[in-house]
Backbone as ProteinMPNN parsed JSONL, in Angstrom:
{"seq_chain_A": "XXXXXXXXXXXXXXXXXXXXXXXXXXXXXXXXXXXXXXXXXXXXXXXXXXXXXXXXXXXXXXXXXXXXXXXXXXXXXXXXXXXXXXXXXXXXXXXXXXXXX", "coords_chain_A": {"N_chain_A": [[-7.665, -52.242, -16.437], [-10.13, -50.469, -17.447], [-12.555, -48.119, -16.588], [-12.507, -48.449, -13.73], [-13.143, -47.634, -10.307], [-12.127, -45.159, -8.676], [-9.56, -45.416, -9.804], [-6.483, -43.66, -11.023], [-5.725, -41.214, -13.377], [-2.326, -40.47, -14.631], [-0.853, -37.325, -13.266], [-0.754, -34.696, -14.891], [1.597, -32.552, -15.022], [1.793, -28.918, -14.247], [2.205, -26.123, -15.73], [3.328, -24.107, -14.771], [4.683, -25.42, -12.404], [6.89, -26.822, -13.968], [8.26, -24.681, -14.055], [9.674, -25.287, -11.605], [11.842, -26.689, -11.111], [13.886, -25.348, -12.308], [14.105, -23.094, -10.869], [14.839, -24.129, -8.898], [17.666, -24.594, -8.791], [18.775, -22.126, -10.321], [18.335, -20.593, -8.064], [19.857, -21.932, -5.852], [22.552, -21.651, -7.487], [22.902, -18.853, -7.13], [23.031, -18.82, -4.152], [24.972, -19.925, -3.854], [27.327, -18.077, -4.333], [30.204, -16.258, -3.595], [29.596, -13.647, -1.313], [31.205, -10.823, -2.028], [31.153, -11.476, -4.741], [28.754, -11.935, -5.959], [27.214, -9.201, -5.107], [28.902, -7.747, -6.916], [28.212, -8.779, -9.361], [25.728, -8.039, -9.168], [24.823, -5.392, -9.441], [23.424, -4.25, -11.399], [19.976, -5.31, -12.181], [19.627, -8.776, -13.796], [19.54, -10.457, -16.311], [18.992, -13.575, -18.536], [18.88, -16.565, -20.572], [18.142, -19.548, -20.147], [18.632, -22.995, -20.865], [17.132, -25.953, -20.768], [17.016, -28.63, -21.19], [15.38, -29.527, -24.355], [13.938, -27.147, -24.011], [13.582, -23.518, -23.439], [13.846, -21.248, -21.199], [13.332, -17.87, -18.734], [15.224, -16.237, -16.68], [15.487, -14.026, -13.934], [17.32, -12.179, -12.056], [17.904, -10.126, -9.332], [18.646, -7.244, -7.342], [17.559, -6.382, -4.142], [17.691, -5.13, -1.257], [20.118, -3.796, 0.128], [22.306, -3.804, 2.792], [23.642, -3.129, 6.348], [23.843, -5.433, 7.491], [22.748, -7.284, 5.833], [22.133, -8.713, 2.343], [19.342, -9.124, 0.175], [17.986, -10.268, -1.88], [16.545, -11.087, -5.32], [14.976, -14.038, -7.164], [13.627, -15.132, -10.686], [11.66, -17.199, -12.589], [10.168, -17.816, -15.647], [8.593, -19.101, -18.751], [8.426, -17.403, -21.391], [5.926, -16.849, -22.095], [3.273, -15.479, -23.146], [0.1, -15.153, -21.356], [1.073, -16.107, -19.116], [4.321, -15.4, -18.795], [3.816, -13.156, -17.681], [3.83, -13.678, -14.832], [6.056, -14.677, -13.252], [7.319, -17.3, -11.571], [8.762, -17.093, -8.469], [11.433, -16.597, -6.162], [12.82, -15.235, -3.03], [15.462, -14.231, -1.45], [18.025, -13.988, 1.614], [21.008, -13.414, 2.422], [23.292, -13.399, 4.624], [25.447, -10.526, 5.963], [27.21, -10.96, 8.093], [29.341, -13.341, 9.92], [28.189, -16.638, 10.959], [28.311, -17.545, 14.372]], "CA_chain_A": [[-9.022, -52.311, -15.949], [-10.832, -49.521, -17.722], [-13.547, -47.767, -15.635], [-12.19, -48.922, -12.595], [-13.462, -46.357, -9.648], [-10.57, -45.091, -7.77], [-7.9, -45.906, -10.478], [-6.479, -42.324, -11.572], [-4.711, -40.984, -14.715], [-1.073, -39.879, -13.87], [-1.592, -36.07, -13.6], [0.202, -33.471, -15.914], [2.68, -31.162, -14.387], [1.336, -27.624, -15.034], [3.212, -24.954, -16.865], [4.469, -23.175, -14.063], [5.362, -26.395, -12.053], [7.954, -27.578, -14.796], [9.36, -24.281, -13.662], [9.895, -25.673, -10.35], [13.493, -27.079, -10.815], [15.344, -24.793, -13.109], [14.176, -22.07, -10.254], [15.829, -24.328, -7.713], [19.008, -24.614, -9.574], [19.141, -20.796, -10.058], [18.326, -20.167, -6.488], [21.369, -22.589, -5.677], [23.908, -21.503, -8.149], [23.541, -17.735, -6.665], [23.277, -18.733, -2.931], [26.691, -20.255, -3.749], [28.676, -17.345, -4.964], [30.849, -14.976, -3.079], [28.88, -12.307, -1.23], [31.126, -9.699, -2.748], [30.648, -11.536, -6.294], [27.149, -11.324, -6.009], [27.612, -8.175, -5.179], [29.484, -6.96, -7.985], [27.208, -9.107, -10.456], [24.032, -7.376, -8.86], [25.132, -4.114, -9.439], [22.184, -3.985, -12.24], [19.456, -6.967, -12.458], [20.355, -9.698, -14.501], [18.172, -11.472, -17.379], [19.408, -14.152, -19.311], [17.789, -17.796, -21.077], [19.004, -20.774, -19.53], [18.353, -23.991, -21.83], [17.191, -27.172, -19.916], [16.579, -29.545, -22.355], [14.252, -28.254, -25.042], [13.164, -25.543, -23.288], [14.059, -22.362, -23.033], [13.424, -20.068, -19.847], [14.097, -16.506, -18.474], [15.785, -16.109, -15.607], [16.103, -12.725, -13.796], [17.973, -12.184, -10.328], [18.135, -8.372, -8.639], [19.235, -7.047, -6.02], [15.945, -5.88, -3.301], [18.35, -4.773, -0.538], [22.021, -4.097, 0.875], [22.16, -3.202, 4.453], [25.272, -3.7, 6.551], [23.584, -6.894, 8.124], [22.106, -9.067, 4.989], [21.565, -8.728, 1.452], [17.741, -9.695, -0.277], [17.503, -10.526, -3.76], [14.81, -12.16, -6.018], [15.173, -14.63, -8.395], [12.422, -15.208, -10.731], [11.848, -17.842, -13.788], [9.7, -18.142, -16.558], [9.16, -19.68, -20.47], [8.775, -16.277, -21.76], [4.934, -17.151, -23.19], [2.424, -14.689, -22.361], [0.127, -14.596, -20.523], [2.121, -17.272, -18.243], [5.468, -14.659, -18.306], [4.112, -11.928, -16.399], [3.465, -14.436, -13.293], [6.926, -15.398, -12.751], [7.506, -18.273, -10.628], [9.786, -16.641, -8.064], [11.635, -16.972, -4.621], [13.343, -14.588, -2.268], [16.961, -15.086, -0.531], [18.71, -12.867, 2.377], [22.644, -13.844, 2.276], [23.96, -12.652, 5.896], [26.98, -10.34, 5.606], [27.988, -11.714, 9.165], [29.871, -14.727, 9.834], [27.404, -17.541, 12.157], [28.675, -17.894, 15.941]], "C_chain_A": [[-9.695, -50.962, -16.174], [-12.323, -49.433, -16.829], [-13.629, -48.293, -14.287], [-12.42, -47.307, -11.809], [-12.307, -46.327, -8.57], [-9.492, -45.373, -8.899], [-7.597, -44.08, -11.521], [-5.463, -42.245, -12.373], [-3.374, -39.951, -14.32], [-1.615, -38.072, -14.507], [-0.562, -35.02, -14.509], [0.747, -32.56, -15.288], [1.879, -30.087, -14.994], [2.042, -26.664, -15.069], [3.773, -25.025, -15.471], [5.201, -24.214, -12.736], [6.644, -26.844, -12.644], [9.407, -26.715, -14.423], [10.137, -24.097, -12.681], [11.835, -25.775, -10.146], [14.337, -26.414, -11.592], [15.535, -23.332, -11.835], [15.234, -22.101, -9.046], [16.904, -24.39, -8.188], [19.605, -23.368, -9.499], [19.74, -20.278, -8.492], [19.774, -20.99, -5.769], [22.49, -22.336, -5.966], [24.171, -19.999, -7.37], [23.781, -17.536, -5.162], [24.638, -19.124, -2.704], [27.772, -19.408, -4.058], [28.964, -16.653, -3.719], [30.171, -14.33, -2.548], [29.559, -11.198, -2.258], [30.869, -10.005, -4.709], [29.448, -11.649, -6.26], [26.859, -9.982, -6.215], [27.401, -7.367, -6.681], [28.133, -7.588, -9.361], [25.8, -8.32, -10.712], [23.819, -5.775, -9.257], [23.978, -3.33, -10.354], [21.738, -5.29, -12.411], [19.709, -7.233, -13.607], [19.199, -9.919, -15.06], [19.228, -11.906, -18.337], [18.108, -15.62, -19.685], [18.837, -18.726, -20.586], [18.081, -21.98, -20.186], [18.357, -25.226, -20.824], [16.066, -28.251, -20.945], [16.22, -29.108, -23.764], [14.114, -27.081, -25.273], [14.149, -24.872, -23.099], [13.537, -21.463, -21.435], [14.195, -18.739, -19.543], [14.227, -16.547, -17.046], [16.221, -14.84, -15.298], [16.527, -12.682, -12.446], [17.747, -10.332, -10.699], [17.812, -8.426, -7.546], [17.988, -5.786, -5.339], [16.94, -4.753, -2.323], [19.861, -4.846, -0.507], [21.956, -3.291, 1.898], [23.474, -3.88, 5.051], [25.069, -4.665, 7.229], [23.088, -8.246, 6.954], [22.194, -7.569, 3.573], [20.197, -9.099, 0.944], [17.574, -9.279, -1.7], [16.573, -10.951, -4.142], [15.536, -13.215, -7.048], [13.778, -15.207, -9.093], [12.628, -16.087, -12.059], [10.611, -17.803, -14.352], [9.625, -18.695, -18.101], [9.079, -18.625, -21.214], [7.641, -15.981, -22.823], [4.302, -16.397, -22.217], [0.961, -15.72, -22.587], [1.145, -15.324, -19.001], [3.711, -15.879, -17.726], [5.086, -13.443, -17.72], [3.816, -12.346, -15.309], [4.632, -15.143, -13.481], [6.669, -16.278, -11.503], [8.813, -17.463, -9.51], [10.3, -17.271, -6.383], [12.768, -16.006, -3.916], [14.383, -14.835, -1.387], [17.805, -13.686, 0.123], [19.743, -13.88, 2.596], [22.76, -12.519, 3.609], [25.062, -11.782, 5.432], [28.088, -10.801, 6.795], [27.839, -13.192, 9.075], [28.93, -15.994, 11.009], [28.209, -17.814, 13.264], [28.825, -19.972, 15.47]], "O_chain_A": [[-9.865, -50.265, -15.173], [-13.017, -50.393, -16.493], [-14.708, -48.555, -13.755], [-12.11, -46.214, -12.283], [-11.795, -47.21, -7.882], [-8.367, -45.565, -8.438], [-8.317, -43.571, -12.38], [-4.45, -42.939, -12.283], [-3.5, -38.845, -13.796], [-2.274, -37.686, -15.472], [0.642, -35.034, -14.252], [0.036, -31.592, -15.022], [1.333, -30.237, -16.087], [2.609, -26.425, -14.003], [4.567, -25.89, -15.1], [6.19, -23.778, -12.146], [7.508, -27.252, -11.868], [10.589, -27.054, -14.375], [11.014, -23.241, -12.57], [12.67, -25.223, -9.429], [15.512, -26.777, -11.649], [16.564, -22.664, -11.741], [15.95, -21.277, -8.477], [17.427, -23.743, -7.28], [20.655, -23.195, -8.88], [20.793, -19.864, -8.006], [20.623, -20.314, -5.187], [23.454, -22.557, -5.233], [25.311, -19.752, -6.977], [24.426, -16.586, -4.718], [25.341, -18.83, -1.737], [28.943, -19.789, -4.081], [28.096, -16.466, -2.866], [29.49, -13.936, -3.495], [28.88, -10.68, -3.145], [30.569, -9.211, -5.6], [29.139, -10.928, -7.209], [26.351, -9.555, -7.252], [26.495, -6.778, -7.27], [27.398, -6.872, -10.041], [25.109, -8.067, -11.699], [22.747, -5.174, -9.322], [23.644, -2.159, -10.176], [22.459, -6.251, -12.677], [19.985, -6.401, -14.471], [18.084, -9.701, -14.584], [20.08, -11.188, -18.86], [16.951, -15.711, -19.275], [20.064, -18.634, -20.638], [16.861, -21.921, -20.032], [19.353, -25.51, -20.158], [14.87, -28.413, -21.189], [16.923, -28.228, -24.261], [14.135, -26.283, -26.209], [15.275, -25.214, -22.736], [12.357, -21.492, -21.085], [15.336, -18.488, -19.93], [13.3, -16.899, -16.317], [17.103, -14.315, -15.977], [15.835, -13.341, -11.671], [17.552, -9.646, -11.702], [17.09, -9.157, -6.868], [17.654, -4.714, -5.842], [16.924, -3.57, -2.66], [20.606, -5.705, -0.979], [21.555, -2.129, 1.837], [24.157, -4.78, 4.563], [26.085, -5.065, 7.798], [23.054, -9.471, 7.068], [22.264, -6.341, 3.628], [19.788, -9.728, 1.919], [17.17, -8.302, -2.331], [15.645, -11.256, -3.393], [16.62, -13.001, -7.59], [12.893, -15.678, -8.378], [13.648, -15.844, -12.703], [9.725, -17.743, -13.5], [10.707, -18.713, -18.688], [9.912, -18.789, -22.105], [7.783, -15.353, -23.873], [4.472, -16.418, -20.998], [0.72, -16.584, -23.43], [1.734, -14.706, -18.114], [3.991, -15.587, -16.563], [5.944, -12.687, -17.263], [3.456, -11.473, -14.519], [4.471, -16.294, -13.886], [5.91, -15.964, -10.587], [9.903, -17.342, -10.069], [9.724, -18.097, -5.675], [13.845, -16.151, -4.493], [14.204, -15.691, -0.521], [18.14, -12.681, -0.505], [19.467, -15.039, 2.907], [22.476, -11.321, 3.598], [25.7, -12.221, 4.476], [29.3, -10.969, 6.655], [27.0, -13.958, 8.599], [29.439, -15.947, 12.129], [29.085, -18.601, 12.904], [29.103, -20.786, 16.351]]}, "name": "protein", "num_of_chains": 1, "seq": "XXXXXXXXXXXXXXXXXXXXXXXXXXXXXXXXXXXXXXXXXXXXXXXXXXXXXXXXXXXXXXXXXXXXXXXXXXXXXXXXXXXXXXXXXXXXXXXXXXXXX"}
């Protein structure tokens, strides 16, 4: 039913949406390691390309803090197309070093 009012055209993901789920993935794979392998990994930030389908993306983790109560890292993704890659998509994670009551 063309020109139907109210009937809407499915909407297009936009760029930095697509990089919604490879960020959550990241953010998952490093909330799962080891504190001290984190740690040791963090020792200098990380950048690598992680392949999800197609696509390519950059993925950088580093280490914000170490305090003797938490850690606070970043993790940040992008496709590595300017102007789009200097507005990483990012998200922020404090890993306790104490154990929960």
């Amino acid at each position: 039913m063309a020109g139907v009012r109210g009937a809407s055209k499915p909407k297009r993901m936009g760029r930095r949406e697509t990089w919604r789920p490879v960020l959550d993935a990241e953010v998952k794979r490093w909330s799962q390691l080891p504190l001290e392998r984190l740690l040791e990994e963090l020792q200098e930030p990380q950048a690598c390309q992680v392949a999800v389908g197609s696509k390519s993306y950059t993925v950088e983790v580093e280490l914000l803090e170490n305090t003797d109560k938490y850690v606070h890292l970043i993790v940040a993704v992008d496709d590595g197309f300017l102007p789009w890659a200097m507005f990483p998509l990012f998200e922020g994670m404090i890993r306790s070093k104490t154990a929960s009551p």
